[in-house]
N, CA, C and O atoms as a Tripos MOL2 file, in Angstrom:
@<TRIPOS>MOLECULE
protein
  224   223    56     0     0
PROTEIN
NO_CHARGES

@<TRIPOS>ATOM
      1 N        -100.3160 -128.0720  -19.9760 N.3       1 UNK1
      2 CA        -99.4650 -127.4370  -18.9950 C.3       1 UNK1
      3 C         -99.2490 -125.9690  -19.3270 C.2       1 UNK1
      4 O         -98.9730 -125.1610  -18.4410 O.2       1 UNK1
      5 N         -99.4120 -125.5230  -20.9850 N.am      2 UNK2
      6 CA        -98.6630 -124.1250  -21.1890 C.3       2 UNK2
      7 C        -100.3470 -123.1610  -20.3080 C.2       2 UNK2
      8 O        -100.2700 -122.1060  -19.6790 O.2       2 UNK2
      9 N        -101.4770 -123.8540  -20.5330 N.am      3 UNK3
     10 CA       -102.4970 -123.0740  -20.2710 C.3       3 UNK3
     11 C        -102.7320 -122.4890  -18.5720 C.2       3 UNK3
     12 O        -103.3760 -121.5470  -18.1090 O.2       3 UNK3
     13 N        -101.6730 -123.8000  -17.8110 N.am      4 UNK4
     14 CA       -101.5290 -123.4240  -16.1620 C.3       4 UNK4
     15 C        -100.6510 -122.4790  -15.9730 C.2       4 UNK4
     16 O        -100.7800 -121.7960  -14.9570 O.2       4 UNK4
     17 N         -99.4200 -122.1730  -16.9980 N.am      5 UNK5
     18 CA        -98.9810 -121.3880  -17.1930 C.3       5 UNK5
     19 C         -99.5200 -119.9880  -17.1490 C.2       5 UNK5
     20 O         -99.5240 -119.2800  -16.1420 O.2       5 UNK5
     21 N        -100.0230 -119.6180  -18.4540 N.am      6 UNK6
     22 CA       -100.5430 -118.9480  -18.5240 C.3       6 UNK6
     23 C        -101.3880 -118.6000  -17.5890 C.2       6 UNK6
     24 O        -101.6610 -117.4000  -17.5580 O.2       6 UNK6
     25 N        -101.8120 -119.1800  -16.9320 N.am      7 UNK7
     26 CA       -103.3040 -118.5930  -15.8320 C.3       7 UNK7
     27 C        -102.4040 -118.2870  -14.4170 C.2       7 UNK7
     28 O        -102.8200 -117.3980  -13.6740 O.2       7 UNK7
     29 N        -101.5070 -118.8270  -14.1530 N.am      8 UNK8
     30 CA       -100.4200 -118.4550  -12.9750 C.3       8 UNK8
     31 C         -99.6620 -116.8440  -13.3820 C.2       8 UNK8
     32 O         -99.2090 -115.9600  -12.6550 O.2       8 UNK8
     33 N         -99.7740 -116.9640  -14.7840 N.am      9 UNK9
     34 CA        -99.0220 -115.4770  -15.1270 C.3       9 UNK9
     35 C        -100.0300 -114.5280  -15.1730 C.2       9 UNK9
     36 O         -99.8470 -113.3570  -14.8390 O.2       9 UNK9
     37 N        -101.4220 -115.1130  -15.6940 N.am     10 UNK10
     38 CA       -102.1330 -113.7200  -15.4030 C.3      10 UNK10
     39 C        -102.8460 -113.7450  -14.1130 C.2      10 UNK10
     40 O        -103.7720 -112.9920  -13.8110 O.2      10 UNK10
     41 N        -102.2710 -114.7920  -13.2840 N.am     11 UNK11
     42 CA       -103.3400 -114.3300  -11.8320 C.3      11 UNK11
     43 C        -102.4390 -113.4840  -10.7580 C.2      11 UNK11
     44 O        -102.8480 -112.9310   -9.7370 O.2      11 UNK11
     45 N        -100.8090 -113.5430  -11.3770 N.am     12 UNK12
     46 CA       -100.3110 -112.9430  -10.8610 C.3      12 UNK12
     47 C        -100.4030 -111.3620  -11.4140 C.2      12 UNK12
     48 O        -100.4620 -110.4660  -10.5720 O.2      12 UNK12
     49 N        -100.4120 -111.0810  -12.6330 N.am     13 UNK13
     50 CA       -100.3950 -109.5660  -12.9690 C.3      13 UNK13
     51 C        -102.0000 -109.4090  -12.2870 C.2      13 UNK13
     52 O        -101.8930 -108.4470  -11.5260 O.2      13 UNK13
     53 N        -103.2170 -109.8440  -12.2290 N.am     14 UNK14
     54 CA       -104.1900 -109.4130  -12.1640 C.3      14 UNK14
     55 C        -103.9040 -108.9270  -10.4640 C.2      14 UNK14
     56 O        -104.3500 -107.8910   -9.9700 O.2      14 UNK14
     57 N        -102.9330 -110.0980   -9.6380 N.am     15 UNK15
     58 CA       -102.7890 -109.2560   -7.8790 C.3      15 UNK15
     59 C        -101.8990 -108.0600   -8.3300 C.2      15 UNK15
     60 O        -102.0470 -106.9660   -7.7850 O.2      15 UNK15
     61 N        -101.0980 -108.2220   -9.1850 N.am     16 UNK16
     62 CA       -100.1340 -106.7400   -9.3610 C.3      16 UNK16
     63 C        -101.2260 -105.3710   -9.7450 C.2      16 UNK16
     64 O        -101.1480 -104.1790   -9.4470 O.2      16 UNK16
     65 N        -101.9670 -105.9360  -10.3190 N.am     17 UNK17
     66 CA       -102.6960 -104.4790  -10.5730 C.3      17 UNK17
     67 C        -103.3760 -103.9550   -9.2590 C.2      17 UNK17
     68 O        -103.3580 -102.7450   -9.0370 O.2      17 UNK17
     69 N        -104.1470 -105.0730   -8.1260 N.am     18 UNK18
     70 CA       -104.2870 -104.3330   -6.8310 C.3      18 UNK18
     71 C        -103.1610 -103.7870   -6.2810 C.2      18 UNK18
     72 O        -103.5020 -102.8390   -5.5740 O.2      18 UNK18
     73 N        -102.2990 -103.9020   -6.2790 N.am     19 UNK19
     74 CA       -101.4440 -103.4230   -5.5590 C.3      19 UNK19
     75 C        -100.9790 -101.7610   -6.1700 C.2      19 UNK19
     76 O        -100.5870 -100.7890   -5.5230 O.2      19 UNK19
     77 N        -101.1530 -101.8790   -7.3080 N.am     20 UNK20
     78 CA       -101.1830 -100.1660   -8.0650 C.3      20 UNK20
     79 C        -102.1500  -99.4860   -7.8840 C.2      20 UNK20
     80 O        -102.1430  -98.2600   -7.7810 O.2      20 UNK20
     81 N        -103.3070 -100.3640   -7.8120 N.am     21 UNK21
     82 CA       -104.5770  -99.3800   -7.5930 C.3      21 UNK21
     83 C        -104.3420  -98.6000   -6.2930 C.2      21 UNK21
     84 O        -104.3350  -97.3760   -6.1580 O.2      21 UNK21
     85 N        -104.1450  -99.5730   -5.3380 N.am     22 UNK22
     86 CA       -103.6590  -99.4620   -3.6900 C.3      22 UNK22
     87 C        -102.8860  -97.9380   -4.1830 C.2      22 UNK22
     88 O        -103.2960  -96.7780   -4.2310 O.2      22 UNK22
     89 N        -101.5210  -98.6180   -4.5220 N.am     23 UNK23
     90 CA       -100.6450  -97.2590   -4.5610 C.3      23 UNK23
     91 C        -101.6160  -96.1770   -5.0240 C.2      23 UNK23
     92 O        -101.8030  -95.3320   -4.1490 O.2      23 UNK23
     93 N        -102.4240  -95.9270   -6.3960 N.am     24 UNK24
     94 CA       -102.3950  -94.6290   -6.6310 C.3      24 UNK24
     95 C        -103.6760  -94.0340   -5.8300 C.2      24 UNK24
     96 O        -104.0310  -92.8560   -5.8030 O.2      24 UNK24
     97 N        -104.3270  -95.2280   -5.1370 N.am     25 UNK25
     98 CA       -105.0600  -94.4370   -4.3950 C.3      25 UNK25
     99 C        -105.0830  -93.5220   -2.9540 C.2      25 UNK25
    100 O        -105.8560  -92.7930   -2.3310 O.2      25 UNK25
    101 N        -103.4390  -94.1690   -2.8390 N.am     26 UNK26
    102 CA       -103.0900  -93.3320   -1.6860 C.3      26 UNK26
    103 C        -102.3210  -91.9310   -1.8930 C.2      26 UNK26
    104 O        -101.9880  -91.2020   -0.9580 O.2      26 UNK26
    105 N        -102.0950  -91.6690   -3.2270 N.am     27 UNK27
    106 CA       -101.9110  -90.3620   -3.9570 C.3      27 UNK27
    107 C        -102.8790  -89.4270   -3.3790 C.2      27 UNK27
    108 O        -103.9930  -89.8160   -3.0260 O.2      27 UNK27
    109 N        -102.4510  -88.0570   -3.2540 N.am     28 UNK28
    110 CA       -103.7350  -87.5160   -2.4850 C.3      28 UNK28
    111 C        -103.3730  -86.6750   -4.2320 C.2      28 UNK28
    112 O        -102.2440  -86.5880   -4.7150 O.2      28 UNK28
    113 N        -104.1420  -86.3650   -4.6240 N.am     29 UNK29
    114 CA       -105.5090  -86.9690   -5.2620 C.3      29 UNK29
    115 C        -104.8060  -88.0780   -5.8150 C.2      29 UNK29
    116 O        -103.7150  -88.2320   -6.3640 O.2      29 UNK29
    117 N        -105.6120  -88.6830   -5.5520 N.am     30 UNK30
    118 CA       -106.0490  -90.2980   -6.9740 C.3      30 UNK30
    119 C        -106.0260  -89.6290   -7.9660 C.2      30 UNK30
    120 O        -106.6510  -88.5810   -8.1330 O.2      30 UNK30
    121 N        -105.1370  -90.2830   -8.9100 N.am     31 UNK31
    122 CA       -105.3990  -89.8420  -10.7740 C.3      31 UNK31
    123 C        -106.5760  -91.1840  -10.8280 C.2      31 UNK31
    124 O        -106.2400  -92.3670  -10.7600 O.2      31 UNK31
    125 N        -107.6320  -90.8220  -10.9290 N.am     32 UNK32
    126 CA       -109.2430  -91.4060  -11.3750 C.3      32 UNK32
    127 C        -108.9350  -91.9820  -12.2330 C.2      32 UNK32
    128 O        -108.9010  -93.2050  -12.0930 O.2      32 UNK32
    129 N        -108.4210  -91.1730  -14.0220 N.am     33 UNK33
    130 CA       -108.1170  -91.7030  -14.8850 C.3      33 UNK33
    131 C        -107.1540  -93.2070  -14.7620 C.2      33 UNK33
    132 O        -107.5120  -94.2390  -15.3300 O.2      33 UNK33
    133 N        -106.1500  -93.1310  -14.0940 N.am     34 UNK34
    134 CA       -105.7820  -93.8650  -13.8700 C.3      34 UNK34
    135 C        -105.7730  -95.2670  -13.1650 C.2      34 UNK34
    136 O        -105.0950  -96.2910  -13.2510 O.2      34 UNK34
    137 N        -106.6520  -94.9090  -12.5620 N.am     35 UNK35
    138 CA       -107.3920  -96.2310  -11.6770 C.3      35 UNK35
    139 C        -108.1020  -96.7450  -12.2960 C.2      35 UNK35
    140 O        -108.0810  -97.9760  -12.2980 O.2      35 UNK35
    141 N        -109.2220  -95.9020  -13.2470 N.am     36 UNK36
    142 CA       -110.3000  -96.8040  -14.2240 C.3      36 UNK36
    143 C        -109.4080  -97.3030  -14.4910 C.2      36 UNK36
    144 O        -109.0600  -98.1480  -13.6670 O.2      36 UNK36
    145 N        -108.4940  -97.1340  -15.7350 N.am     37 UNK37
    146 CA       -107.7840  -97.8650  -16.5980 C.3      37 UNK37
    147 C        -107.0210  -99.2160  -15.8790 C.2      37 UNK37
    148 O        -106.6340 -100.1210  -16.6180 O.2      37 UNK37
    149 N        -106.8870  -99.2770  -14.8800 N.am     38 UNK38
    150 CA       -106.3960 -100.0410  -14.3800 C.3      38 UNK38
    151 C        -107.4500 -101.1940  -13.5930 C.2      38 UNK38
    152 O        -107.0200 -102.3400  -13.4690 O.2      38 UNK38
    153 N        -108.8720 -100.8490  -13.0560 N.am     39 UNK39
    154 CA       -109.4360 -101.7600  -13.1740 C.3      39 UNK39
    155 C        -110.2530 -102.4640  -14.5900 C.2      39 UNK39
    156 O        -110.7020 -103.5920  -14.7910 O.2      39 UNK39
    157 N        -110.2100 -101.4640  -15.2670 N.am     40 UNK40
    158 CA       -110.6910 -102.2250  -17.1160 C.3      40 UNK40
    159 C        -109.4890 -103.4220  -17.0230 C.2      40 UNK40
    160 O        -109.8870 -104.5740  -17.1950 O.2      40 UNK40
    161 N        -108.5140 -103.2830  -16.8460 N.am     41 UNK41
    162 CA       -107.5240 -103.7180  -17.1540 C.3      41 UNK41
    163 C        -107.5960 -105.2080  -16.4330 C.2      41 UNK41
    164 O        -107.5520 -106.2910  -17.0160 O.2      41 UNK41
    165 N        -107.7120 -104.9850  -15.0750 N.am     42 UNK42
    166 CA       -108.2460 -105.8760  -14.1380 C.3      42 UNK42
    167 C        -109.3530 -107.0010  -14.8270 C.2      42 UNK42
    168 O        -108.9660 -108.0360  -15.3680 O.2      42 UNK42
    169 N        -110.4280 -106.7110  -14.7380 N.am     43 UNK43
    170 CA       -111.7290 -107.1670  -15.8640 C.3      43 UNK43
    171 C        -111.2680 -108.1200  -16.9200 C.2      43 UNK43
    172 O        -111.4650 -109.3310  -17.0260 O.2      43 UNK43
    173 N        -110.5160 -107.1680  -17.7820 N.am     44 UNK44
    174 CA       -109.9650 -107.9800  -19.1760 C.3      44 UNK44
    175 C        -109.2500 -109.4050  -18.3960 C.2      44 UNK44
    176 O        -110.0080 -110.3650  -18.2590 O.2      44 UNK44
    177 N        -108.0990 -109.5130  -17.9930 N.am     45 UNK45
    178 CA       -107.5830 -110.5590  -17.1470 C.3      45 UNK45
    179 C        -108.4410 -111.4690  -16.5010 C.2      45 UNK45
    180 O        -108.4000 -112.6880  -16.6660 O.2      45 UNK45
    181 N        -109.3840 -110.7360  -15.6080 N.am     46 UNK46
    182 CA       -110.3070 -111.8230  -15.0940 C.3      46 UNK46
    183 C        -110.8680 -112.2790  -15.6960 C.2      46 UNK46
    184 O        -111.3910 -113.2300  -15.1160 O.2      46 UNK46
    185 N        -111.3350 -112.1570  -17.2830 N.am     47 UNK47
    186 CA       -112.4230 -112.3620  -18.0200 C.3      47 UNK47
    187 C        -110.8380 -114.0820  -19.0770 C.2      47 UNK47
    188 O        -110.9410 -115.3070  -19.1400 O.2      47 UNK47
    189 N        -110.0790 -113.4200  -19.4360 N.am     48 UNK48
    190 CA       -109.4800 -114.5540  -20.1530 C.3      48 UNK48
    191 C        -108.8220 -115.7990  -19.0000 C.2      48 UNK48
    192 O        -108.5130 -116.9880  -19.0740 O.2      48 UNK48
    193 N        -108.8320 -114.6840  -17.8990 N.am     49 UNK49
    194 CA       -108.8520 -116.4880  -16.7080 C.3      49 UNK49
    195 C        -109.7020 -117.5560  -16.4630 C.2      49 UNK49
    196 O        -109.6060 -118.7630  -16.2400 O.2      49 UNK49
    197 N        -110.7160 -116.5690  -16.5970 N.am     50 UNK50
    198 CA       -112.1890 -117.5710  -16.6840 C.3      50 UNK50
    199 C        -112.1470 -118.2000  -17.9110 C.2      50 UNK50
    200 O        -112.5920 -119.3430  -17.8100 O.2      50 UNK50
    201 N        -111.6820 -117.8300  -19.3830 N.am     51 UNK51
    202 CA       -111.4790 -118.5890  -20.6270 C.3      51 UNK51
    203 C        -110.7400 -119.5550  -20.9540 C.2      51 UNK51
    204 O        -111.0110 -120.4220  -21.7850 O.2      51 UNK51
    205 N        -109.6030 -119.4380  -20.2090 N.am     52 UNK52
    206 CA       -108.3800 -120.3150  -19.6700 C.3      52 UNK52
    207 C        -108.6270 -121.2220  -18.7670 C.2      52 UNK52
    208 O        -107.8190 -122.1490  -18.8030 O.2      52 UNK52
    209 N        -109.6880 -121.3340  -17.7250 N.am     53 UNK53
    210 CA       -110.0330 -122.4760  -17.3350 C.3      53 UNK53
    211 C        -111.2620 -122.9330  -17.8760 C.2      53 UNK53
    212 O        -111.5540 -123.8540  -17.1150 O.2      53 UNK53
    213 N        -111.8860 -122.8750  -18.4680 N.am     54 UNK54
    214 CA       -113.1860 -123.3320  -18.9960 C.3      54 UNK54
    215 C        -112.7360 -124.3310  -20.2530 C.2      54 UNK54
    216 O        -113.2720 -125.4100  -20.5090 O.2      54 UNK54
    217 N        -111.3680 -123.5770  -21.1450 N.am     55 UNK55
    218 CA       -111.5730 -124.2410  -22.1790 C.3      55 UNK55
    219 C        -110.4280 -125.2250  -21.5710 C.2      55 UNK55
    220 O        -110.2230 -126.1150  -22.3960 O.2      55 UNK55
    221 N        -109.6450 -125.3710  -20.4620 N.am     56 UNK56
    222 CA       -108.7000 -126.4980  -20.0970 C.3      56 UNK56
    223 C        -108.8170 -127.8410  -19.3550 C.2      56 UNK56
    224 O        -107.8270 -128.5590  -19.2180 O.2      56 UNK56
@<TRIPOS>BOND
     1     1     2 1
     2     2     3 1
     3     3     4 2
     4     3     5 am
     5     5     6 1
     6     6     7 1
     7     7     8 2
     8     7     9 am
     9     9    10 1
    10    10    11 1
    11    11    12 2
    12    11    13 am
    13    13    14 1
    14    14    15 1
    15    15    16 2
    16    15    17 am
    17    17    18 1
    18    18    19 1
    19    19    20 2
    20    19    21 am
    21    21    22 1
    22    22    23 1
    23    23    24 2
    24    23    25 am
    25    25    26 1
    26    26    27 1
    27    27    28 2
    28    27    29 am
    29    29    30 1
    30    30    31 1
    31    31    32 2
    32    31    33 am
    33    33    34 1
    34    34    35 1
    35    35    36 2
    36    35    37 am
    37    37    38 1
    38    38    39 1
    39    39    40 2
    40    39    41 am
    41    41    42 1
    42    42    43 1
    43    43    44 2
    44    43    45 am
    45    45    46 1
    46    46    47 1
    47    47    48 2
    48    47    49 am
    49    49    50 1
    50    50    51 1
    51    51    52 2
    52    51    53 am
    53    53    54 1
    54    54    55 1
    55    55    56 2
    56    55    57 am
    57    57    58 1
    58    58    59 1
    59    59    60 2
    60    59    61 am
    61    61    62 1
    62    62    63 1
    63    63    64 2
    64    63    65 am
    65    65    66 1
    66    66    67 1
    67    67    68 2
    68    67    69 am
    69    69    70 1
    70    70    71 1
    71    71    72 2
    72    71    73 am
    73    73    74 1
    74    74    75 1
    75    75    76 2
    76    75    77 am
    77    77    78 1
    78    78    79 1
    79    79    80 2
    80    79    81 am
    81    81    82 1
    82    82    83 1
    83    83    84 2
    84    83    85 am
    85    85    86 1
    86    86    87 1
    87    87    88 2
    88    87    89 am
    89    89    90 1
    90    90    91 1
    91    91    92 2
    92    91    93 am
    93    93    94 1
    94    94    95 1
    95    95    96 2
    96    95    97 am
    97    97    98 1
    98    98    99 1
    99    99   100 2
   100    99   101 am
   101   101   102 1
   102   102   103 1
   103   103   104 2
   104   103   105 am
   105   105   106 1
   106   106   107 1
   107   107   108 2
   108   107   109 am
   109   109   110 1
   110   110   111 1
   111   111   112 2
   112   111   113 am
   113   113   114 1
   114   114   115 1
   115   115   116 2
   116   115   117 am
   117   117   118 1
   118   118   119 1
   119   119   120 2
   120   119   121 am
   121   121   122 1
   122   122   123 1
   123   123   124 2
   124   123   125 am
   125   125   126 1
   126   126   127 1
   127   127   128 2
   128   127   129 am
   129   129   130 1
   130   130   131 1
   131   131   132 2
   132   131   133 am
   133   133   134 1
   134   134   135 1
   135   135   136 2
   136   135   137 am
   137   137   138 1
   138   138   139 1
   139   139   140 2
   140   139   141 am
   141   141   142 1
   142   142   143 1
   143   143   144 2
   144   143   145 am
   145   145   146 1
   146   146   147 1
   147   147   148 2
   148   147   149 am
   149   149   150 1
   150   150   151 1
   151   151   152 2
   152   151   153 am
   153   153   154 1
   154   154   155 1
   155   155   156 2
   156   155   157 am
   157   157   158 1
   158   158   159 1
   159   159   160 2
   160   159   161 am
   161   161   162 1
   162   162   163 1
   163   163   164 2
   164   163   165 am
   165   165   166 1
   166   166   167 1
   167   167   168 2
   168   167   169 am
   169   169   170 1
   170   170   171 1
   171   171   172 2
   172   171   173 am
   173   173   174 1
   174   174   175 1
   175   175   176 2
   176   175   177 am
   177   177   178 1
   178   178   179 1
   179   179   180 2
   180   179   181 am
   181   181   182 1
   182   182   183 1
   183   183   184 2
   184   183   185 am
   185   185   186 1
   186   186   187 1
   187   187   188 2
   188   187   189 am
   189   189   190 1
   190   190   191 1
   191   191   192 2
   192   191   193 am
   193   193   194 1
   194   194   195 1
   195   195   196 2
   196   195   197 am
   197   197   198 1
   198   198   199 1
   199   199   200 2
   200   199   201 am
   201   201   202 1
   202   202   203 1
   203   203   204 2
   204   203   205 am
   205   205   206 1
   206   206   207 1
   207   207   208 2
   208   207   209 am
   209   209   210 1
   210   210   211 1
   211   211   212 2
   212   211   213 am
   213   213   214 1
   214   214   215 1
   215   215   216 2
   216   215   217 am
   217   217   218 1
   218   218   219 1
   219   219   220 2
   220   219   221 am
   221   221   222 1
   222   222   223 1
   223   223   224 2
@<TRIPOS>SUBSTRUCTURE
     1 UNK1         2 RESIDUE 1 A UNK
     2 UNK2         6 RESIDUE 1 A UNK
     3 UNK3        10 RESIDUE 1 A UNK
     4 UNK4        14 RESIDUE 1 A UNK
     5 UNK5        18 RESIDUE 1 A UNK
     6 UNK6        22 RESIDUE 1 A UNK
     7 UNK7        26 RESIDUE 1 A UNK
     8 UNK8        30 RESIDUE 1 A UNK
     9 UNK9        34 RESIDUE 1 A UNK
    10 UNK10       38 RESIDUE 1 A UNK
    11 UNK11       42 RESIDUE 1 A UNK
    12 UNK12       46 RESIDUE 1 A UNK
    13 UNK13       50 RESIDUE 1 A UNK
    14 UNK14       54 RESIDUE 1 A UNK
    15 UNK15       58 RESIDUE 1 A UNK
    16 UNK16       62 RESIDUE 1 A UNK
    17 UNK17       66 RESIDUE 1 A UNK
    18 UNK18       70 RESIDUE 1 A UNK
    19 UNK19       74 RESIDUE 1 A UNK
    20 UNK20       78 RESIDUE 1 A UNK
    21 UNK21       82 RESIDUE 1 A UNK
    22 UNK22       86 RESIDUE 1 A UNK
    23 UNK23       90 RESIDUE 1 A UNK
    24 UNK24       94 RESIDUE 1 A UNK
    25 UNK25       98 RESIDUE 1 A UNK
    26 UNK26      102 RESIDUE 1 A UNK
    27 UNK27      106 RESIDUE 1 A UNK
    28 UNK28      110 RESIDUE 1 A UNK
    29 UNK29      114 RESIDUE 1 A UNK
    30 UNK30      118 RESIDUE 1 A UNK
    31 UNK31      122 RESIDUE 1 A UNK
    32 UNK32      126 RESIDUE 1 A UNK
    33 UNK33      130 RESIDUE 1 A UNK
    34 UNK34      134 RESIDUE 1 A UNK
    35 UNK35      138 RESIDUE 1 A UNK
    36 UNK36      142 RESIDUE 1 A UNK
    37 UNK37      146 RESIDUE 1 A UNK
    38 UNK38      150 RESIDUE 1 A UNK
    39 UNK39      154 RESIDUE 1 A UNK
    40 UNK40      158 RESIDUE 1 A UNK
    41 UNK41      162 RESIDUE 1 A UNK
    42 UNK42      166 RESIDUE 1 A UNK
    43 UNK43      170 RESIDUE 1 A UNK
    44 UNK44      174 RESIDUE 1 A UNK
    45 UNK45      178 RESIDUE 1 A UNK
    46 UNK46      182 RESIDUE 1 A UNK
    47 UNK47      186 RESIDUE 1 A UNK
    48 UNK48      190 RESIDUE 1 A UNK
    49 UNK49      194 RESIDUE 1 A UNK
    50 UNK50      198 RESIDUE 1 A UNK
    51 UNK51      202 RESIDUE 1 A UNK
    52 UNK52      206 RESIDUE 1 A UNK
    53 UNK53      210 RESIDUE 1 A UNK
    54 UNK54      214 RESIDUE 1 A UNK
    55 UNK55      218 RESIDUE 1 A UNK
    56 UNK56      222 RESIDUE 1 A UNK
C-alpha cells in the first residue's frame, strides 16, 4: 500500500510540474533555464513511477 502511495504522490507532483512549465511559459520571455530544469525534473519522476510500478 505505502508504494500506491507513493506513486499517487509523485503522479501528482509530476501534473504540478505541467502546470509551472505552463506558467513560466507564458512569461514573455520564458526563463529556458528554468523550464529545462523543470522538465529534467519531470523525467526523473516519470522514470521512478515506472520503478514503482514494475517492482509492485
Amino acid at each position: 500500500m505505502s508504494a500506491l502511495i507513493d506513486i499517487d504522490d509523485l503522479r501528482h507532483r509530476h501534473h504540478s510540474l505541467d502546470g509551472q512549465i505552463e506558467d513560466e511559459n507564458a512569461h514573455l520571455p520564458p526563463d529556458e533555464l528554468k523550464i529545462s530544469a523543470l522538465k529534467k525534473e519531470k523525467l526523473v519522476i516519470k522514470d521512478l513511477i515506472q520503478q514503482l510500478e514494475v517492482n509492485s
